[in-house]
C-alpha positions as CSV (number, residue, x, y, z in Angstrom):
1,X,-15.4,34.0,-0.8
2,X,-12.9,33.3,-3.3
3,X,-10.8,30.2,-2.7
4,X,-7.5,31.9,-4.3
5,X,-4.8,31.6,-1.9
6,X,-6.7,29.7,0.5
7,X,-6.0,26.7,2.6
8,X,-9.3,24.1,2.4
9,X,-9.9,20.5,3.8
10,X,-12.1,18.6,2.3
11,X,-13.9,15.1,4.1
12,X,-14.3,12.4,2.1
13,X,-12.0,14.1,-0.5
14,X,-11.2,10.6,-2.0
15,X,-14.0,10.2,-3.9
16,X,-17.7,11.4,-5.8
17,X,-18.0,15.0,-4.9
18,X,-15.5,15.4,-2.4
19,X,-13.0,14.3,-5.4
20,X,-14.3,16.9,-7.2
21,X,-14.4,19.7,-5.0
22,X,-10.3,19.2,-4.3
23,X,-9.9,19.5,-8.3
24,X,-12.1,22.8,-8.6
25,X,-10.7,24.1,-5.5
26,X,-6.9,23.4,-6.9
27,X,-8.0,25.1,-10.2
28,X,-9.1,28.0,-8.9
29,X,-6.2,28.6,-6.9
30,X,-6.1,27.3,-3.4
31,X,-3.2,27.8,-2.2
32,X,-3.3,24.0,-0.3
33,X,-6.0,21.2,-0.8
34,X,-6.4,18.8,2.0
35,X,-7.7,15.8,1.4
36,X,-9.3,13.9,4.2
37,X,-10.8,10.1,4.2
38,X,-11.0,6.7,5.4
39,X,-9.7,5.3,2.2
40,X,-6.2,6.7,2.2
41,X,-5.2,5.7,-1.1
42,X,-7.6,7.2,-2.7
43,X,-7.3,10.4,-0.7
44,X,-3.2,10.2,-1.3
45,X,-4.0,9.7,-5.1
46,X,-6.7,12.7,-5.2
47,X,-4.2,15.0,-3.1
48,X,-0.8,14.2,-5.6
49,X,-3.0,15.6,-8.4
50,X,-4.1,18.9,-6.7
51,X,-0.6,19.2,-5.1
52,X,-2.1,18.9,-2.0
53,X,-1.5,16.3,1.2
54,X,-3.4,13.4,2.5
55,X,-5.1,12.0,5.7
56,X,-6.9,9.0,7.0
57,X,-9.9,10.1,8.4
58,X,-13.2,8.7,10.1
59,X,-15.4,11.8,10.6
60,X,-17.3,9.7,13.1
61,X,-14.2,9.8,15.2
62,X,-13.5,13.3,16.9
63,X,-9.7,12.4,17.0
64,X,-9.5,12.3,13.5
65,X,-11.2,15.5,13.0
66,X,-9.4,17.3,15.6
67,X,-5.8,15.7,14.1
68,X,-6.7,16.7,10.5
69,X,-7.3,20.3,11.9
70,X,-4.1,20.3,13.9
71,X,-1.9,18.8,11.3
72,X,-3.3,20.9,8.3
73,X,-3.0,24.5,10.6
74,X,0.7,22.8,11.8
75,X,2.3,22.2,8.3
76,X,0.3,24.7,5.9
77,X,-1.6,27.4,8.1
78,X,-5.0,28.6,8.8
79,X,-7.8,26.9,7.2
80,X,-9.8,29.1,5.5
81,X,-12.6,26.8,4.2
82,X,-13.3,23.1,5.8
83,X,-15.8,21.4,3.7
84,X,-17.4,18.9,5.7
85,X,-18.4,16.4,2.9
86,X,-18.4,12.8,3.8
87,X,-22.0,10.8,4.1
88,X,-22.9,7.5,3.8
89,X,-26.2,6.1,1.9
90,X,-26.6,3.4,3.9
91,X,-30.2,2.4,5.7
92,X,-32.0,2.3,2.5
93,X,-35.2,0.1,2.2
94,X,-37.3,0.9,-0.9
95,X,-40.0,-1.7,1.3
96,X,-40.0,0.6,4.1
97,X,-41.6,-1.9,6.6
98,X,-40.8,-0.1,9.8
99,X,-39.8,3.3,9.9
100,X,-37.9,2.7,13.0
101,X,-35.9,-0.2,11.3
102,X,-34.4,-3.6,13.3
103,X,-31.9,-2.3,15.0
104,X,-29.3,0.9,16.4
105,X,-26.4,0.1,14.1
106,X,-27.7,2.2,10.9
107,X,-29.0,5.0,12.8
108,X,-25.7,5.5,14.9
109,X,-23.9,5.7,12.3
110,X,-25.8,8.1,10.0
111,X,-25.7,10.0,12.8
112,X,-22.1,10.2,13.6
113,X,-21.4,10.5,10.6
114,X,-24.0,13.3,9.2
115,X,-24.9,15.2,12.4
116,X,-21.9,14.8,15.0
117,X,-19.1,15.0,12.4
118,X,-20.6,18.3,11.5
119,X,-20.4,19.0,14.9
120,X,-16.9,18.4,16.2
121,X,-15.2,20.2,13.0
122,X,-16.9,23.5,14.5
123,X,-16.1,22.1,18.1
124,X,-12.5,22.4,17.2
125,X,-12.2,25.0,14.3
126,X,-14.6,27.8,16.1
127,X,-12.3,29.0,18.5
128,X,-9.6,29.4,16.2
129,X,-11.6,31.5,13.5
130,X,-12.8,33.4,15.9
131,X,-9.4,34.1,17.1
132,X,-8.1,35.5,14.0
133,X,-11.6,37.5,13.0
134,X,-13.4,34.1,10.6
135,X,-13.2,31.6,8.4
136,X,-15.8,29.2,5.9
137,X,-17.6,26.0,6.7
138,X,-19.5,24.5,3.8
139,X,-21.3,21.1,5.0
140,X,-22.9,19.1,2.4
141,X,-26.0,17.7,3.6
142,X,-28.6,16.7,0.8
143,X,-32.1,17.4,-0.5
144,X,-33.3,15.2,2.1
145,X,-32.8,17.4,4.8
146,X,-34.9,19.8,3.5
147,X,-37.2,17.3,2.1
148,X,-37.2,13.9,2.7
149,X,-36.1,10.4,1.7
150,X,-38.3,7.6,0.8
151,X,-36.9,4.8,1.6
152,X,-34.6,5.8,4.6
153,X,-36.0,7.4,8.0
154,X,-32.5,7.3,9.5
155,X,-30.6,9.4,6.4
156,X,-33.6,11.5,5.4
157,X,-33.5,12.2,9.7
158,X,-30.2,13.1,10.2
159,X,-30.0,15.2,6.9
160,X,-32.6,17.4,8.9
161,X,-30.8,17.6,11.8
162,X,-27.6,18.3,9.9
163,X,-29.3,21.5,8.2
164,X,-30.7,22.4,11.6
165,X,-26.9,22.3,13.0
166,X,-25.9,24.3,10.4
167,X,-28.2,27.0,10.5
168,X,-27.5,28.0,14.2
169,X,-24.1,27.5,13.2
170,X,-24.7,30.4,10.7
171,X,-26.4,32.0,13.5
172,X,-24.7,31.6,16.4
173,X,-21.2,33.1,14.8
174,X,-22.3,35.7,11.7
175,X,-21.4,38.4,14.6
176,X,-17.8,36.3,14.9
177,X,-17.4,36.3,10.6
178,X,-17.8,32.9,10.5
179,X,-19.6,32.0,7.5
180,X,-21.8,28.7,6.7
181,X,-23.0,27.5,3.4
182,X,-25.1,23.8,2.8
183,X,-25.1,21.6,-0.2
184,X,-28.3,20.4,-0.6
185,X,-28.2,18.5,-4.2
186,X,-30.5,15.5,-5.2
187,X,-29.0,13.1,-7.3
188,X,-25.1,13.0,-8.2
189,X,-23.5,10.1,-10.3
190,X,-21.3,8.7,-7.4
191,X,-20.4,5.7,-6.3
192,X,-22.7,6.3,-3.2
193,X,-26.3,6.8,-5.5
194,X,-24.9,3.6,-7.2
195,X,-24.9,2.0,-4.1
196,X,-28.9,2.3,-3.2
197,X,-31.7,1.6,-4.9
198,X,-33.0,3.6,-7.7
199,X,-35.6,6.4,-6.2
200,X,-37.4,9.4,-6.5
201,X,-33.9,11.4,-6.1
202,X,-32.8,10.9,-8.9
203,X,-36.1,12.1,-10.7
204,X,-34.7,15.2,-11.9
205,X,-31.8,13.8,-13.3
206,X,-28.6,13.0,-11.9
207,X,-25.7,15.8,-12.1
208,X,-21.8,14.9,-12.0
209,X,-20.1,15.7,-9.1
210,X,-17.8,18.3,-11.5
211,X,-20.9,20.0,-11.7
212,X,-22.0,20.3,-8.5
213,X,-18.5,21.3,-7.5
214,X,-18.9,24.3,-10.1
215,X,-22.3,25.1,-8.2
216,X,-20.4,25.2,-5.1
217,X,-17.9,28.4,-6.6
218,X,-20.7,29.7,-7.6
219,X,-22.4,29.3,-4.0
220,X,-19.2,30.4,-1.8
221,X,-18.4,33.4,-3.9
222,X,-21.7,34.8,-3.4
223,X,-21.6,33.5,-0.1
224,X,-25.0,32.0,0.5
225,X,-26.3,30.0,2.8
226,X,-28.4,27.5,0.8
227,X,-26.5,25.7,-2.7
228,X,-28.7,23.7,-4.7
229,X,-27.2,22.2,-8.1
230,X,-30.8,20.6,-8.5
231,X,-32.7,24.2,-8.4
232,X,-35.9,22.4,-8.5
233,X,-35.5,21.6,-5.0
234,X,-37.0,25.3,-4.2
235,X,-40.3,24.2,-5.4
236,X,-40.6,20.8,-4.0
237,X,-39.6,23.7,-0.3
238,X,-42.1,26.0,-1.4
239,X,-45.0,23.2,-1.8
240,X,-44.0,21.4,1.2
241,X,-44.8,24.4,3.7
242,X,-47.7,25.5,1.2
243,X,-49.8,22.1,2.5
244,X,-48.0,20.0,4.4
245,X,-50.8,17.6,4.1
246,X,-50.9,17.5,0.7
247,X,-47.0,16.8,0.4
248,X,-47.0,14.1,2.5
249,X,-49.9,12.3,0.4
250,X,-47.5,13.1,-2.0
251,X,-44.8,11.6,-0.6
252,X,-47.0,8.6,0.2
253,X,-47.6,7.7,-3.2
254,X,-43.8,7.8,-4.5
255,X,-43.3,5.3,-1.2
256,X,-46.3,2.9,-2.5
257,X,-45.2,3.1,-6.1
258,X,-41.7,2.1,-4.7
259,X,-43.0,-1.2,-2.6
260,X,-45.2,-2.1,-6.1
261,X,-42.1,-2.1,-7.7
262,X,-39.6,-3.7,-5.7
263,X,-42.2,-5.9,-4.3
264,X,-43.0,-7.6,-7.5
């Protein structure tokens, strides 16, 4: 897919990657950047210098999804490419006493806002792109969801279930034209990784969101399914299914050398 002439909306376009998408996308042509988040100033300032509009969004609410989608196809046309991108970091423990945590509240909302926010952009948008023969969802999800995340059971979960979405979204509508990529980096200098503690994510060295948003042309023009900025991630894959057992031992040790350090 080339993004020349096309009409995109980006979630959580405001800031980190989702900033950096709408400036890539604007350079190489889109005909109309949308950008969609909570903090509308931000997303205002982001769409003023792509030439592109602005809306307050929570992806955890459906409304919001379904009014970006109606407004953007109202005003500017078809969308092309929606780039479900927000995520939160929240729910991280480098202690990791309980892997079921003290309460709902952080898995609720990782999960509205990685897995169900996901879901209601191709609740609303299917129908349409199937109506007029296809359309682009890219969903950036994380090297969690194929991996894991020490440190946070309810974002390294719903990452997984995210990628699971997204494959039988791929699945379910290739016949329809309806196209699917996933971002799956590891660590991106955003105000997000800032936010957590320092882990094993960032092990292989932490990218800029300008290049990741470079990875993604890359990705969409050869339309593929899987875009990963930290191409290491294929290995860790590759020796995760190889011995599961072994990984996990693996896995194990990073979480215990992560208690010895924040437990001194």
């Amino acid at each position: 897919m080339q993004v020349t002439g096309k009409v995109v909306v980006v979630t959580g376009g405001a800031n980190g990657i989702g900033k950096a998408l709408c400036e890539a996308f604007h350079k190489a042509g889109a005909a109309k950047v949308v950008v969609a988040d909570m903090d509308a100033g931000n997303a205002r300032a982001v769409a003023a210098t792509v030439n592109g509009a602005a809306f307050k969004c929570d992806v955890a609410q459906e409304k919001d999804i379904t009014h970006v989608i109606e407004e953007t196809e109202r005003q500017f046309g078809p969308i092309d490419l929606f780039c479900s991108n927000a995520g939160i970091g929240g729910g991280f423990d480098p202690m990791s006493e309980n892997a079921g945590g003290a309460s709902d509240e952080p898995w609720q909302r990782s999960w509205a806002i990685h897995v169900m926010a996901h879901v209601y952009a191709a609740r609303h948008l299917i129908p349409r792109m199937k109506a007029r023969g296809g359309g682009y969802f890219l969903n950036t999800i994380s090297a969690a969801g194929l991996l894991s995340q020490v440190g946070s059971p309810a974002y390294s979960t719903t990452k997984h279930a995210a990628v699971g979405f997204a494959e039988n979204l791929a699945i379910s509508h290739k016949a329809h034209n309806i196209k699917v990529s996933i971002l799956c980096p590891q660590g991106v200098d955003t105000n997000m990784l800032r936010s957590i503690p320092k882990g094993p994510q960032s092990g292989d060295g932490d990218l800029t969101p300008e290049q990741v948003a470079r990875d993604v042309l890359a990705g969409l023009e050869q339309e593929t399914f899987l875009i990963l900025p930290h191409p290491q991630v294929l290995g860790y894959m590759r020796k995760k299914t190889e011995n599961y057992d072994r990984w996990i031992g693996g896995m194990a040790k990073i979480q215990a050398k992560m208690r010895e350090e924040f437990g001194k």
